[in-house]
Short mmCIF file of the C-alpha atoms (twelve columns), coordinates in Angstrom:
data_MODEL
# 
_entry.id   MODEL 
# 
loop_
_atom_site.group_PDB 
_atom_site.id 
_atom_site.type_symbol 
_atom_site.label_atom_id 
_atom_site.label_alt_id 
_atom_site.label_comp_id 
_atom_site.label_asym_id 
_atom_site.label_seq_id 
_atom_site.Cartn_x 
_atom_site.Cartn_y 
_atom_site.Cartn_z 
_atom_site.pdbx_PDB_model_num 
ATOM 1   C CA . UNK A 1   198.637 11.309  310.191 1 
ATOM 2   C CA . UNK A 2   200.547 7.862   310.833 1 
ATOM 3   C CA . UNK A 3   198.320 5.123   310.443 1 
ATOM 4   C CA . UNK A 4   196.244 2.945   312.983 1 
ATOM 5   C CA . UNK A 5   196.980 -0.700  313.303 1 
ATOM 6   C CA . UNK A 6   194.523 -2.058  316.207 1 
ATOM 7   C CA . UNK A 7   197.223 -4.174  317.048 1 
ATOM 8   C CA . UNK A 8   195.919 -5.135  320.784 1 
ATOM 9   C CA . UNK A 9   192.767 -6.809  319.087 1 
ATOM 10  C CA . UNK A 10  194.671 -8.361  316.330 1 
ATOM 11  C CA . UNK A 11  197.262 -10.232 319.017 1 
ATOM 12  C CA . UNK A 12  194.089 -11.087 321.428 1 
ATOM 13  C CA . UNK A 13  192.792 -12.675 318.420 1 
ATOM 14  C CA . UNK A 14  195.966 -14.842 317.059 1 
ATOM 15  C CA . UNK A 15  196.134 -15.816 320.610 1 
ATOM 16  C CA . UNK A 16  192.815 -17.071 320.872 1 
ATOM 17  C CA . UNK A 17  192.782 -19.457 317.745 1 
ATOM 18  C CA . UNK A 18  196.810 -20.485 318.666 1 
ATOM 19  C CA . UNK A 19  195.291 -21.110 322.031 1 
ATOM 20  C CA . UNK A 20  192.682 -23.702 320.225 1 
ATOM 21  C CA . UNK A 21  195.442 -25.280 318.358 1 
ATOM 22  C CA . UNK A 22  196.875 -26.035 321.279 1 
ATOM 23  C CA . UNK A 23  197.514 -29.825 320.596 1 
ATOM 24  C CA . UNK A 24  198.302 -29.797 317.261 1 
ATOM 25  C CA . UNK A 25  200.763 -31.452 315.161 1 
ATOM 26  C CA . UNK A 26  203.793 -29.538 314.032 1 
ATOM 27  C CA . UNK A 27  203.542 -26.149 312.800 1 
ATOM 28  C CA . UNK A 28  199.573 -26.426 312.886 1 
ATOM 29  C CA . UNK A 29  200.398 -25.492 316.477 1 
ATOM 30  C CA . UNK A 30  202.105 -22.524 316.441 1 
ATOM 31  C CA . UNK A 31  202.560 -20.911 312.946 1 
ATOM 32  C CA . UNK A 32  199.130 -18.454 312.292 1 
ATOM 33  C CA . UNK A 33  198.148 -19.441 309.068 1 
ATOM 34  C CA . UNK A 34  198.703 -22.844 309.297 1 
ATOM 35  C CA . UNK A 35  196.768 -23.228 312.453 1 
ATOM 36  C CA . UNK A 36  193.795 -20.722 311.258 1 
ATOM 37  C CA . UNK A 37  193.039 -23.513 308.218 1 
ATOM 38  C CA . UNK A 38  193.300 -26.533 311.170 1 
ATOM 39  C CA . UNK A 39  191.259 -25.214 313.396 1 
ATOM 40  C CA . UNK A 40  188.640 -24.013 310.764 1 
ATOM 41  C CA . UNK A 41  188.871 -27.401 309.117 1 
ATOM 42  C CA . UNK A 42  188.074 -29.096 312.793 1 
ATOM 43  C CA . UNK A 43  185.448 -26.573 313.484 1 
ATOM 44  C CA . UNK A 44  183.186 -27.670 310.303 1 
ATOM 45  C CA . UNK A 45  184.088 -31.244 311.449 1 
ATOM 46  C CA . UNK A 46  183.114 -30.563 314.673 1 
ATOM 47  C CA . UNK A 47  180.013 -29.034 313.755 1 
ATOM 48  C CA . UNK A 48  179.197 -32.013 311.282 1 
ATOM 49  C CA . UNK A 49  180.130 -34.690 313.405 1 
ATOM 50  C CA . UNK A 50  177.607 -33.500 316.462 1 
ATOM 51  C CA . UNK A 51  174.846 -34.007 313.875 1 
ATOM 52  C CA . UNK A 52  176.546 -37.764 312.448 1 
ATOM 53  C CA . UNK A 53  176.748 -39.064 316.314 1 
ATOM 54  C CA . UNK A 54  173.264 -38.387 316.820 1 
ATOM 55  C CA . UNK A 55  172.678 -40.459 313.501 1 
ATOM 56  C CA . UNK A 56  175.281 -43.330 314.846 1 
ATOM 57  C CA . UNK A 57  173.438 -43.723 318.417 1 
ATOM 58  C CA . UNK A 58  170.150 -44.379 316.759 1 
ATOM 59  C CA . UNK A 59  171.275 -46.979 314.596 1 
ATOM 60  C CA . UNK A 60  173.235 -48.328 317.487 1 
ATOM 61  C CA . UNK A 61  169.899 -48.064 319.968 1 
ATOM 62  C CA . UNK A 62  167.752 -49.733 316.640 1 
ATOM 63  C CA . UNK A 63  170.281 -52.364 316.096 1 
ATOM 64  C CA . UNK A 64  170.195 -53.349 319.739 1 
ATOM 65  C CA . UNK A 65  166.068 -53.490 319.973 1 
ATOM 66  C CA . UNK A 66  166.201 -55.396 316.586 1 
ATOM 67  C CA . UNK A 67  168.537 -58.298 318.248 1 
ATOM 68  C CA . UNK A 68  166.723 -57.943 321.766 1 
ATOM 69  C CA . UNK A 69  163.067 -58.819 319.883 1 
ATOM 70  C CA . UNK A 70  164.422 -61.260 317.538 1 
ATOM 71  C CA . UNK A 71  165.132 -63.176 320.784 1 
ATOM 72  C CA . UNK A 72  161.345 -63.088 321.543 1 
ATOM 73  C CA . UNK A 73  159.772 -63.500 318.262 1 
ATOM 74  C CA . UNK A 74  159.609 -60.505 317.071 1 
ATOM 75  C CA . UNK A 75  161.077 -58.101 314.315 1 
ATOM 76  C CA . UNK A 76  162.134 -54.590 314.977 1 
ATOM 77  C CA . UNK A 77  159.135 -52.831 312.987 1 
ATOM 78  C CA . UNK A 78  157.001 -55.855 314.649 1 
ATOM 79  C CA . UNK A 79  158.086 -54.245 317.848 1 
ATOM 80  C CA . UNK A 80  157.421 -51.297 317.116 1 
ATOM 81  C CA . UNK A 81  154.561 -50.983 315.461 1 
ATOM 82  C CA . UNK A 82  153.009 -53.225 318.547 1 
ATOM 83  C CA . UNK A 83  154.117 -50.661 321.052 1 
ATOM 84  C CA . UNK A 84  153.030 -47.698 319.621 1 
ATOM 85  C CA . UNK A 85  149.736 -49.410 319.410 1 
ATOM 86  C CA . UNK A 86  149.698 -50.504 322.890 1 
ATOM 87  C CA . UNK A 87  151.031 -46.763 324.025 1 
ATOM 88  C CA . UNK A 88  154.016 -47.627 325.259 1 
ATOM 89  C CA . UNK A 89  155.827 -44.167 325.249 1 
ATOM 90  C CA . UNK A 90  159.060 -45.229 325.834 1 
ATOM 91  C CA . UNK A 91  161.696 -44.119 324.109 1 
ATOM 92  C CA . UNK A 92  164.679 -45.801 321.865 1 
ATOM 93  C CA . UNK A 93  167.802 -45.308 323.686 1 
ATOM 94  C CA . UNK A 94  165.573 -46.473 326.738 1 
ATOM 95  C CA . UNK A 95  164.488 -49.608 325.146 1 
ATOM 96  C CA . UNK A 96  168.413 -50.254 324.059 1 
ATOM 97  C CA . UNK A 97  169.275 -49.732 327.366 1 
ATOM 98  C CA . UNK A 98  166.429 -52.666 328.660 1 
ATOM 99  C CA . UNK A 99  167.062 -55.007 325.828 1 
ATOM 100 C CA . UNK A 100 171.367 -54.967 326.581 1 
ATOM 101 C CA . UNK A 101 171.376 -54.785 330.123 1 
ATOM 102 C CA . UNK A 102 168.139 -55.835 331.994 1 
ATOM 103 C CA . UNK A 103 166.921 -58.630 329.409 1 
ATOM 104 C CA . UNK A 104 164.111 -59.758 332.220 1 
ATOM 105 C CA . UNK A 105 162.459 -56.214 331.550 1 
ATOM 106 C CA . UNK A 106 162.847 -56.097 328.088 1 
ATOM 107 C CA . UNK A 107 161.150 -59.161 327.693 1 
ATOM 108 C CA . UNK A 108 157.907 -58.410 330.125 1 
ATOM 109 C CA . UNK A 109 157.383 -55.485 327.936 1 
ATOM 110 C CA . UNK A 110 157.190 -57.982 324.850 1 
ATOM 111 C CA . UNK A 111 155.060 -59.833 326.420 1 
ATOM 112 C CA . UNK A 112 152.604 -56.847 326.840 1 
ATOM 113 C CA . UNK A 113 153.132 -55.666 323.259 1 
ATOM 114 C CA . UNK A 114 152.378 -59.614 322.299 1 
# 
């Protein structure tokens, strides 16, 4: 009995990782097992870096509430601290967002907290 190769599934399959090299450098574009490693390799950094931009955006968003109360008097955990206490549920990214771009707003709310 001559031996089975699936070889419909194993082509569908080269062609859908050459298909996600698509873009590459070189022979990471079209030769199979250099382009399985690179797209592997930029899968785990793919995966990793969706977890690291979350990361950078806070510390972006804190950054910008840190220079935004230091123009009224206070300090970031000042902030903070004062508008958790005076239930202001307002988020980070949303308090970046006042602090850069509508300083007016940013400001009334510090004079709330104060």
């Amino acid at each position: 009995m001559p031996r089975s190769v699936n070889s419909v599934a194993s082509r569908a399959r080269r062609k859908k990782l050459l298909k996600q090299a698509k873009g590459y450098f070189g022979r990471r574009k079209n030769v199979w097992t250099v382009a399985k490693n690179a797209v592997e390799k930029a899968m785990v950094y793919a995966y990793r870096d969706r977890k690291t931009k979350k990361r950078n955006f806070r510390a972006l968003w804190i950054a910008r509430i840190n220079a935004g109360a230091r123009l009224n008097g206070l300090s970031y955990s000042q902030f903070m601290g004062k508008a958790k206490a005076n239930d202001i549920a307002l988020n980070r990214k949303v308090l970046a967002d006042l602090a850069m771009n509508h300083p007016n707003a940013f400001k009334a709310i510090v004079e709330k907290i104060k």
